[in-house]
TORBA-900447 format. One record per residue (C-alpha): residue in three letters; chain; x, y, z. Coordinates in steps of 0.05 Angstrom, whole numbers, padded with zeros to 5 digits, always signed. Each point is the difference from the previous one (the first is absolute). Example, Ala and Ser with C-alpha at 12.3 -4.5 7.8 and 13.67 -1.06 7.14 Angstrom:
BEGIN
+------+-------+--------+--------+--------+
| dodo | torpa |     c1 |     c2 |     c3 |
+------+-------+--------+--------+--------+
|  ALA |     A | +00246 | -00090 | +00156 |
|  SER |     A | +00027 | +00069 | -00013 |
+------+-------+--------+--------+--------+
//
This chain:
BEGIN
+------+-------+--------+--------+--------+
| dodo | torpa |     c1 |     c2 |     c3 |
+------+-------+--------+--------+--------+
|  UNK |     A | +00544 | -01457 | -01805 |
|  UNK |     A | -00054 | +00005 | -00053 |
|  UNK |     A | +00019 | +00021 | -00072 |
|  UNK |     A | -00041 | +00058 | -00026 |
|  UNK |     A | -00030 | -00004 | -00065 |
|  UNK |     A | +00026 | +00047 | -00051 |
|  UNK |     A | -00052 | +00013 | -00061 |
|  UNK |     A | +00048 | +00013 | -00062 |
|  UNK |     A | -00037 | +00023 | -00064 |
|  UNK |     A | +00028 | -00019 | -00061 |
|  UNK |     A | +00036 | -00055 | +00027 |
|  UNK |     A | +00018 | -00039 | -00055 |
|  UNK |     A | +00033 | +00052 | -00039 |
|  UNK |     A | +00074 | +00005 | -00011 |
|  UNK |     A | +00006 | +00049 | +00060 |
|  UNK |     A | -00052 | -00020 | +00039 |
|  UNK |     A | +00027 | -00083 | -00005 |
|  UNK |     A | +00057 | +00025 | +00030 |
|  UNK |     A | -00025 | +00037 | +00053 |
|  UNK |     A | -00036 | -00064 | +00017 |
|  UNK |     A | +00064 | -00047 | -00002 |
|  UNK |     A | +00023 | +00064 | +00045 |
|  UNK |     A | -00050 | +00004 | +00053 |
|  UNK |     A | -00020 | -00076 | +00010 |
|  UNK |     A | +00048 | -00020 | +00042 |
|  UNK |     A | -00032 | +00052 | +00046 |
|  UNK |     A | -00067 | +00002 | -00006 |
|  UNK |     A | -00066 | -00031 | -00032 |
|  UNK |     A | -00025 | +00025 | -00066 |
|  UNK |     A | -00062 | +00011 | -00042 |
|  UNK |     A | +00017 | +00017 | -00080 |
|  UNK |     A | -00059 | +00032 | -00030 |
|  UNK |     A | +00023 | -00001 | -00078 |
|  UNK |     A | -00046 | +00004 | -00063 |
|  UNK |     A | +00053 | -00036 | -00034 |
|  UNK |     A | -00007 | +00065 | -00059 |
|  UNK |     A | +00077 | -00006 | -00008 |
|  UNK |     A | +00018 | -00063 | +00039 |
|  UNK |     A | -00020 | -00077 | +00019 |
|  UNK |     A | -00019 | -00036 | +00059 |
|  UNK |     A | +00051 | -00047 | -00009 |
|  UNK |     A | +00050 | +00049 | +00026 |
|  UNK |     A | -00022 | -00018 | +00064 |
|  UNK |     A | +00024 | -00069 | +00005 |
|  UNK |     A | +00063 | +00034 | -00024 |
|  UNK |     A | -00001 | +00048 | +00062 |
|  UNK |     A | -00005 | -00066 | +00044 |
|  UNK |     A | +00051 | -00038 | -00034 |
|  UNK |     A | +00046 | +00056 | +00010 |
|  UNK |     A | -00016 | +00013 | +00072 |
|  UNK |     A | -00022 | -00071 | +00025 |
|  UNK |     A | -00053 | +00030 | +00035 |
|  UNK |     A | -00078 | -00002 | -00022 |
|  UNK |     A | -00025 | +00053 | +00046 |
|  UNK |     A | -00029 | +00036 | -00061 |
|  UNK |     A | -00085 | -00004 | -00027 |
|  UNK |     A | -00002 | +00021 | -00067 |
|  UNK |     A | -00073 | +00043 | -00025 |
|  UNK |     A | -00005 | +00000 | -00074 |
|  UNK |     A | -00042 | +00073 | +00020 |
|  UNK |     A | +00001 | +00065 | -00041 |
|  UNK |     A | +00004 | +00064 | +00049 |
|  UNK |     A | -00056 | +00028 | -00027 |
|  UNK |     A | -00046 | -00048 | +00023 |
|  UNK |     A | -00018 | +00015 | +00064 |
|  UNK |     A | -00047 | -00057 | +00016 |
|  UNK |     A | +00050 | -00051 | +00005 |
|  UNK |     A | +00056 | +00050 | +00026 |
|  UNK |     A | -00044 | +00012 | +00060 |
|  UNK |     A | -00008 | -00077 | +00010 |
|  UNK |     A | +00075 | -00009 | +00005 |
|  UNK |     A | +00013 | +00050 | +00047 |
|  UNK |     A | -00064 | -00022 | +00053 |
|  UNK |     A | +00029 | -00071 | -00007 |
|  UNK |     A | +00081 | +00015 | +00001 |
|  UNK |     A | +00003 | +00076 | +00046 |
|  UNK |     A | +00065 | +00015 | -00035 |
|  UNK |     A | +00048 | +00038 | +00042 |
|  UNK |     A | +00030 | +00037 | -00057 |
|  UNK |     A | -00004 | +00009 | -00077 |
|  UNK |     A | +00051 | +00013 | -00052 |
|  UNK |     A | -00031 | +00028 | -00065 |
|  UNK |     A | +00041 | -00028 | -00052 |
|  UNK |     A | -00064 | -00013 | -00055 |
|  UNK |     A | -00002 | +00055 | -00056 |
|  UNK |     A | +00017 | +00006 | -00075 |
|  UNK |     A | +00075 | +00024 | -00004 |
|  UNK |     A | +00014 | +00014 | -00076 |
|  UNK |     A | +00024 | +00069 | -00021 |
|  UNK |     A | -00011 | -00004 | -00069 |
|  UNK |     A | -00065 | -00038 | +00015 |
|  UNK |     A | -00027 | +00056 | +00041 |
|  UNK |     A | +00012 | +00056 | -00054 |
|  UNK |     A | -00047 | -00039 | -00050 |
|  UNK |     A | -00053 | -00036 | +00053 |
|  UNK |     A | -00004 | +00056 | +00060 |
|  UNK |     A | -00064 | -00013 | +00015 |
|  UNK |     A | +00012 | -00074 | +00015 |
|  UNK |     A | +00057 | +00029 | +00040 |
|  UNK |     A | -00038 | +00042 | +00043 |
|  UNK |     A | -00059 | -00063 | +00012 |
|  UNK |     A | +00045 | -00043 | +00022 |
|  UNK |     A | +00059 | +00040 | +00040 |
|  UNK |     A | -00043 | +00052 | +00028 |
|  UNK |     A | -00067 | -00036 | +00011 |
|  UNK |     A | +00023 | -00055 | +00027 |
|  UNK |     A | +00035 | +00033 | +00057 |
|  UNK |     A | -00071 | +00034 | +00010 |
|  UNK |     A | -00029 | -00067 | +00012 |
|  UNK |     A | +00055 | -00033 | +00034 |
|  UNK |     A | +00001 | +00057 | +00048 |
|  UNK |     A | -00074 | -00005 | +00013 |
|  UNK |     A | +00008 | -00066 | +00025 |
|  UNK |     A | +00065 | +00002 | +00041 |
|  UNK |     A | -00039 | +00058 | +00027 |
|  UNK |     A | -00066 | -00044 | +00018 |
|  UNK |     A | +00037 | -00056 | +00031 |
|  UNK |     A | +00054 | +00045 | +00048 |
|  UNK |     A | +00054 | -00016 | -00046 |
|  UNK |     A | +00039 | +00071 | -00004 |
|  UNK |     A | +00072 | -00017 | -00014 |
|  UNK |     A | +00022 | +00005 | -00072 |
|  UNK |     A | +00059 | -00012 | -00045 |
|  UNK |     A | -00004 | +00034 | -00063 |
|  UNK |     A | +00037 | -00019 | -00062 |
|  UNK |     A | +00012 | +00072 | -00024 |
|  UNK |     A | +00055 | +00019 | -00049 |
|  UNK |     A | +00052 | +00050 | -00022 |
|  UNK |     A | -00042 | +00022 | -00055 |
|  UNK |     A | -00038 | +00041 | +00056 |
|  UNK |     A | +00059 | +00058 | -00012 |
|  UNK |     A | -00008 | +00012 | -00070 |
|  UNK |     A | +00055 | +00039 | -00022 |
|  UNK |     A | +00027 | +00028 | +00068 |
|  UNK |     A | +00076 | +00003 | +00001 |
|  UNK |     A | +00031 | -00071 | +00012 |
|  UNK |     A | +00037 | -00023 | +00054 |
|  UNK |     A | -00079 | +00001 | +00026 |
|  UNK |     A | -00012 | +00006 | +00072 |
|  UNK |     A | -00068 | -00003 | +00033 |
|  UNK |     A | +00011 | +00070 | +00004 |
|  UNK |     A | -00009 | +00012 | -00072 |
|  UNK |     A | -00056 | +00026 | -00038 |
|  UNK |     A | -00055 | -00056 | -00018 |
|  UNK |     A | -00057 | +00001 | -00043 |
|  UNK |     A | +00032 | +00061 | -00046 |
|  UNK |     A | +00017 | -00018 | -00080 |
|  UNK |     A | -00023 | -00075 | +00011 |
|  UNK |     A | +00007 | -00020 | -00067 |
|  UNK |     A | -00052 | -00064 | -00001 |
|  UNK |     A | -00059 | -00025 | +00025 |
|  UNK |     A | +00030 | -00054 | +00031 |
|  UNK |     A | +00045 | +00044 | +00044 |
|  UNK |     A | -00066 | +00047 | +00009 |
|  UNK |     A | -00031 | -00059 | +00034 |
|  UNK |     A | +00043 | -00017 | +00047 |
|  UNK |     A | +00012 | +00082 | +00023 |
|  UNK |     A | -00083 | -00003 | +00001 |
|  UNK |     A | +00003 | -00053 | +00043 |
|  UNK |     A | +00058 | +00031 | +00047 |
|  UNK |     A | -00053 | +00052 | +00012 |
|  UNK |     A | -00053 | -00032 | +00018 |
|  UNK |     A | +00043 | -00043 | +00052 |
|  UNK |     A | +00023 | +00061 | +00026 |
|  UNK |     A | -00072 | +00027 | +00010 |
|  UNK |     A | -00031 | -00064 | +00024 |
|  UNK |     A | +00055 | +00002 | +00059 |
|  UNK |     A | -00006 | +00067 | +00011 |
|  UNK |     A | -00075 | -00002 | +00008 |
|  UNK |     A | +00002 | -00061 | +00052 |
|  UNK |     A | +00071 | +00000 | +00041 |
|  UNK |     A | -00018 | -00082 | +00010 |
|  UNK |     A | +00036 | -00012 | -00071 |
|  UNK |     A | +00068 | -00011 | -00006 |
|  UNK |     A | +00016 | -00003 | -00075 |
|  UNK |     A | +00076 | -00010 | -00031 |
|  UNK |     A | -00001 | +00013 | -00071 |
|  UNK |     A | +00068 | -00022 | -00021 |
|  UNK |     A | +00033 | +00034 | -00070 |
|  UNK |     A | +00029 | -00052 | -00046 |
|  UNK |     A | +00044 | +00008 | -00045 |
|  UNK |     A | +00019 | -00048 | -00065 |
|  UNK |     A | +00001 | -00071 | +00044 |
|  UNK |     A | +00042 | -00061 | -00048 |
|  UNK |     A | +00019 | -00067 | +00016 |
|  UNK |     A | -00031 | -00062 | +00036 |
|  UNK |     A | +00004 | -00036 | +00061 |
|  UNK |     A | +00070 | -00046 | -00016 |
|  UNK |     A | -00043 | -00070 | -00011 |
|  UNK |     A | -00018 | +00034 | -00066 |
|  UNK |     A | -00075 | -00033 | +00012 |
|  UNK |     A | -00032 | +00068 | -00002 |
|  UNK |     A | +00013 | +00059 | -00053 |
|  UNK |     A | -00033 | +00059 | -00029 |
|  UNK |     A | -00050 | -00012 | -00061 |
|  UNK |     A | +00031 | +00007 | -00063 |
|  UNK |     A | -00065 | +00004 | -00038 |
|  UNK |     A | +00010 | +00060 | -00033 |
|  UNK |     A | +00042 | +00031 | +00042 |
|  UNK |     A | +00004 | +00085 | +00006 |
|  UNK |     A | +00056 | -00001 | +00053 |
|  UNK |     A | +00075 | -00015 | -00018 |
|  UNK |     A | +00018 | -00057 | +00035 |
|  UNK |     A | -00062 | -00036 | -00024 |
|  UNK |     A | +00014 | +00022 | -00069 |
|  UNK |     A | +00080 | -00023 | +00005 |
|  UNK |     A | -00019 | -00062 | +00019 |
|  UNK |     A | -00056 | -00007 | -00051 |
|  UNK |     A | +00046 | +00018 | -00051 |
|  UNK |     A | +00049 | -00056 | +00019 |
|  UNK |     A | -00063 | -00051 | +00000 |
|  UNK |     A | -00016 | +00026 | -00074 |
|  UNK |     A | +00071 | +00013 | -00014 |
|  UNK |     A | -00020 | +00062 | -00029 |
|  UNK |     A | +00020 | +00082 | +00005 |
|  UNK |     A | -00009 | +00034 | +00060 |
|  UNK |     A | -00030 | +00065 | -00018 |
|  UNK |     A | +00033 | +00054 | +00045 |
|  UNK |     A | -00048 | +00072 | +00002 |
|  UNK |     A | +00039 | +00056 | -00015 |
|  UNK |     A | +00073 | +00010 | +00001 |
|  UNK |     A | +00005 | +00079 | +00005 |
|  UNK |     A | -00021 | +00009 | +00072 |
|  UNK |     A | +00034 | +00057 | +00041 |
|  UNK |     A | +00044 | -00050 | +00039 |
|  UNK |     A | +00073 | -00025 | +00000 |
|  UNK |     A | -00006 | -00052 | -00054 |
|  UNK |     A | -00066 | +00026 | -00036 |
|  UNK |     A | -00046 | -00055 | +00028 |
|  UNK |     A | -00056 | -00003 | +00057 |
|  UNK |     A | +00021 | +00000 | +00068 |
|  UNK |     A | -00033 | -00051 | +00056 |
|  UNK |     A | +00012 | -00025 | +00067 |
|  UNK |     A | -00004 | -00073 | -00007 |
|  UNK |     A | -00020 | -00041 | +00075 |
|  UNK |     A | +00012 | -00077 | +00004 |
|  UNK |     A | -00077 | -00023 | +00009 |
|  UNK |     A | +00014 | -00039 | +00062 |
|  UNK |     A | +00030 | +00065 | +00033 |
|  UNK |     A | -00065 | +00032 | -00019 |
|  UNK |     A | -00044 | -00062 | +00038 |
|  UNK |     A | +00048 | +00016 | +00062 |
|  UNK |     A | -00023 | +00069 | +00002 |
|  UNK |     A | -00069 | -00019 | +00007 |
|  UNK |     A | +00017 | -00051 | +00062 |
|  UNK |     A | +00048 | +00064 | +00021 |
|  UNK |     A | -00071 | +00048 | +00003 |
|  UNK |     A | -00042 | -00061 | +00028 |
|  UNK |     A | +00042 | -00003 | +00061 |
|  UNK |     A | -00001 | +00090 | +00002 |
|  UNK |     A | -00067 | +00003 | -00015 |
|  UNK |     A | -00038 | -00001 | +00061 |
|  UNK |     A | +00044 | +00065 | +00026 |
|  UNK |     A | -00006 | +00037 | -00061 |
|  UNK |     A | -00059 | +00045 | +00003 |
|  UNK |     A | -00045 | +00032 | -00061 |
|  UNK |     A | +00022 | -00021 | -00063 |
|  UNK |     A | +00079 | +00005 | -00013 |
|  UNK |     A | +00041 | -00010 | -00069 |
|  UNK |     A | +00071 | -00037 | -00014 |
|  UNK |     A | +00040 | -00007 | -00068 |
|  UNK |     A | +00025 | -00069 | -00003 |
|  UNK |     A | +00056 | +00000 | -00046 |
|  UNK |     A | +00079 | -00013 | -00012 |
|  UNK |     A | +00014 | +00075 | +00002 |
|  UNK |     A | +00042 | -00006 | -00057 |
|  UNK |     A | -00015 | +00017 | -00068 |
|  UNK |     A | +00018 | -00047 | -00054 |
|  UNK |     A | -00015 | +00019 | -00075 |
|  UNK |     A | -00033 | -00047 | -00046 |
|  UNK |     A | +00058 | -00020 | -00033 |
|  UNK |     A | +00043 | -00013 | +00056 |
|  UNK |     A | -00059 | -00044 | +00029 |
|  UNK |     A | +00007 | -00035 | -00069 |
|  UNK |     A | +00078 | -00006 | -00004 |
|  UNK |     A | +00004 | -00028 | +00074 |
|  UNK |     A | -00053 | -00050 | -00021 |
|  UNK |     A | +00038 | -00025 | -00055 |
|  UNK |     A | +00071 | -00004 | +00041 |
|  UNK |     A | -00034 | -00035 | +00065 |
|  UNK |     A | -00044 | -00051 | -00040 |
|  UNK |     A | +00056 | -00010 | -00057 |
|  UNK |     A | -00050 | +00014 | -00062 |
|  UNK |     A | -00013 | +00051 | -00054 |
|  UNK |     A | -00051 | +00044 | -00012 |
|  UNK |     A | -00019 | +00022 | -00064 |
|  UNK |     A | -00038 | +00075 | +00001 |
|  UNK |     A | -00019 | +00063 | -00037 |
|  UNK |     A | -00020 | +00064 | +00013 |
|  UNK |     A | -00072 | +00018 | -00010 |
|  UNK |     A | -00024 | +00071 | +00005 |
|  UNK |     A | -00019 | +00029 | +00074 |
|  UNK |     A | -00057 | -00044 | +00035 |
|  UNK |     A | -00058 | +00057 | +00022 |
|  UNK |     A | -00007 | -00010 | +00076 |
|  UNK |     A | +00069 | -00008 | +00019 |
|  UNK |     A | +00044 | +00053 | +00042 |
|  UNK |     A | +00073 | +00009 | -00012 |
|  UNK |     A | +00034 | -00017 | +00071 |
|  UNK |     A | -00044 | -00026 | +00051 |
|  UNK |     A | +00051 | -00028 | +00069 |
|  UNK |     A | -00027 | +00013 | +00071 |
|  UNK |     A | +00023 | +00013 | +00075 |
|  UNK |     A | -00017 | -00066 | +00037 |
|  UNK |     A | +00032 | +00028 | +00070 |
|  UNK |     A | -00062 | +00014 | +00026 |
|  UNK |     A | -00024 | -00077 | -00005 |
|  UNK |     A | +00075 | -00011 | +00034 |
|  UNK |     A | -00011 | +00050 | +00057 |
|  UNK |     A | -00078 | -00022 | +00018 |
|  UNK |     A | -00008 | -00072 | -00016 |
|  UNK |     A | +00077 | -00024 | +00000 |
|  UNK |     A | -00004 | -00026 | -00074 |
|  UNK |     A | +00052 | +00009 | -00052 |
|  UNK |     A | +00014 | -00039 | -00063 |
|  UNK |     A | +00059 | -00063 | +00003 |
|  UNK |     A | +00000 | -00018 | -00069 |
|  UNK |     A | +00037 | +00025 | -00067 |
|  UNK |     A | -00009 | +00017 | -00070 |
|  UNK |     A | +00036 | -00063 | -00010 |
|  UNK |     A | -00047 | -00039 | +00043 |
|  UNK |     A | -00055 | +00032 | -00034 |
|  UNK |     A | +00015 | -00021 | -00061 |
|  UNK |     A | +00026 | -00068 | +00017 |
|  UNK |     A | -00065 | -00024 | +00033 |
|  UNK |     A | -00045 | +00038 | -00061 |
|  UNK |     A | +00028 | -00050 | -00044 |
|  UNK |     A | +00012 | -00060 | +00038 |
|  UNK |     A | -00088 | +00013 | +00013 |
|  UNK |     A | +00011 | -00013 | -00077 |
|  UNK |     A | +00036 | -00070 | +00002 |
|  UNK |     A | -00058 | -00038 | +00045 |
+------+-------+--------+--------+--------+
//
């Protein structure tokens, strides 16, 4: 049986890498990457890891739409997952407008094109940011788009709505947007990890602080919550990739444009994320406690029974595991 190509933007990224070491065994891929926040080199690492080289690497910005079009009239891609887009909270609040180019107008273009070529199955790498500050645990049920706090969030909600308007005006699209929530760790080779150049997120800055051996600087310990600190659901990174193999497989019997949280369903607060990172890796963290970091919500943990009940995923791995493959990503 042939293997159908699978167009995955962003591909070299931390999540989109592993979506690639994901879906290889399985199909063919394209990686369309400016390389903004990665390197090429990561795919090597994808076929080291897999020992497969069914993957073509474009070193093409989305916005470009000359050689976009050229790679889908010579490839035909069955599917795309949009991974590509600036992610940074903090980032976002002091450079919106590069925020909006590139997450909102690039999903314009890349649109245009799937739409040109017949391509009308999407993945969309959406997040939990899309609920502002709707009551946690979140279900896709809850409220979206309503006290967003950020520009980055704002983008991915703008781009929710026009998925869900592009379907709804031509019933040949069938578009998964799936919800992520705060995705740690690395594949267990340890050959592929989040960038730590300057990192917003608090894995990435745990791990920095280790490399540095510096003070993690922990945002605000006065939060409504148990223990006074920010409330996430963390998601291994590899249980992530499986949800996108999870909606691949759905996708063709989904109609319109549907949305899933992919998450642990647990919260964890920041400093129980911390403390289980020191006890499963066996170091110490040195921190202090910086005021309140604008952008950030106090408890943020979702409903992922949906993704259980209509594409049969649900996440295998633990905090400990989580934590445990973050750093060993550190070691190589």
């Amino acid at each position: 049986m042939q293997r159908q190509k699978i167009l995955i933007t962003g591909g070299t990224g931390y999540i989109g890498s592993h979506i690639c070491i994901t879906l290889i065994s399985k199909y063919d891929l394209l990686v369309v990457d400016n390389l903004s926040n990665s390197e090429a080199s990561i795919i090597e690492k994808i076929k080291n890891i897999s020992g497969r080289d069914e993957i073509t690497f474009y070193a093409v910005d989305l916005r470009d739409k000359t050689n976009l079009d050229a790679i889908f009239q010579q490839h035909m891609p069955y599917a795309v997952i949009h991974c590509a887009g600036l992610k940074s909270v903090r980032k976002s609040i002091t450079d919106a407008l590069i925020y909006y180019q590139n997450n909102v107008s690039c999903t314009i273009s890349l649109l245009e094109v799937m739409d040109k070529y017949g391509c009308n199955k999407l993945i969309f790498s959406s997040s939990g940011t899309v609920y502002g500050k709707s009551m946690s645990p979140l279900s896709e049920e809850s409220s979206v788009g309503m006290g967003i706090t950020n520009p980055y969030g704002k983008t991915k909600f703008m781009t929710e709505q026009i998925l869900e308007d592009v379907s709804a005006s031509n019933k040949k699209w069938h578009i998964i947007s799936l919800r992520y929530f705060n995705p740690i760790g690395a594949h267990h080779s340890g050959l592929i990890s989040e960038s730590l150049d300057a990192p917003n997120n608090l894995m990435p800055m745990i791990l920095k602080t280790l490399i540095d051996d510096g003070t993690l600087r922990i945002y605000g310990d006065d939060y409504d919550t148990d223990d006074g600190y920010c409330v996430r659901d963390f998601i291994h990174v590899m249980d992530l990739a499986e949800g996108h193999m999870c909606a691949l497989e759905k996708i063709n019997i989904l109609q319109g444009w549907n949305a899933y949280n992919l998450g642990y369903g647990k919260g964890v607060s920041v400093m129980e994320l911390i403390r289980t990172f020191m006890a499963s890796n066996d170091v110490k963290i040195k921190y202090d406690i910086a005021d309140r970091r604008g952008g950030d919500v106090a408890v943020s943990y979702c409903d992922a029974s949906k993704a259980k009940r209509d594409l049969n995923w649900e996440t295998r791995m633990s905090l400990e595991t989580m934590c445990r493959d973050s750093y060993r990503s550190l070691q190589r």
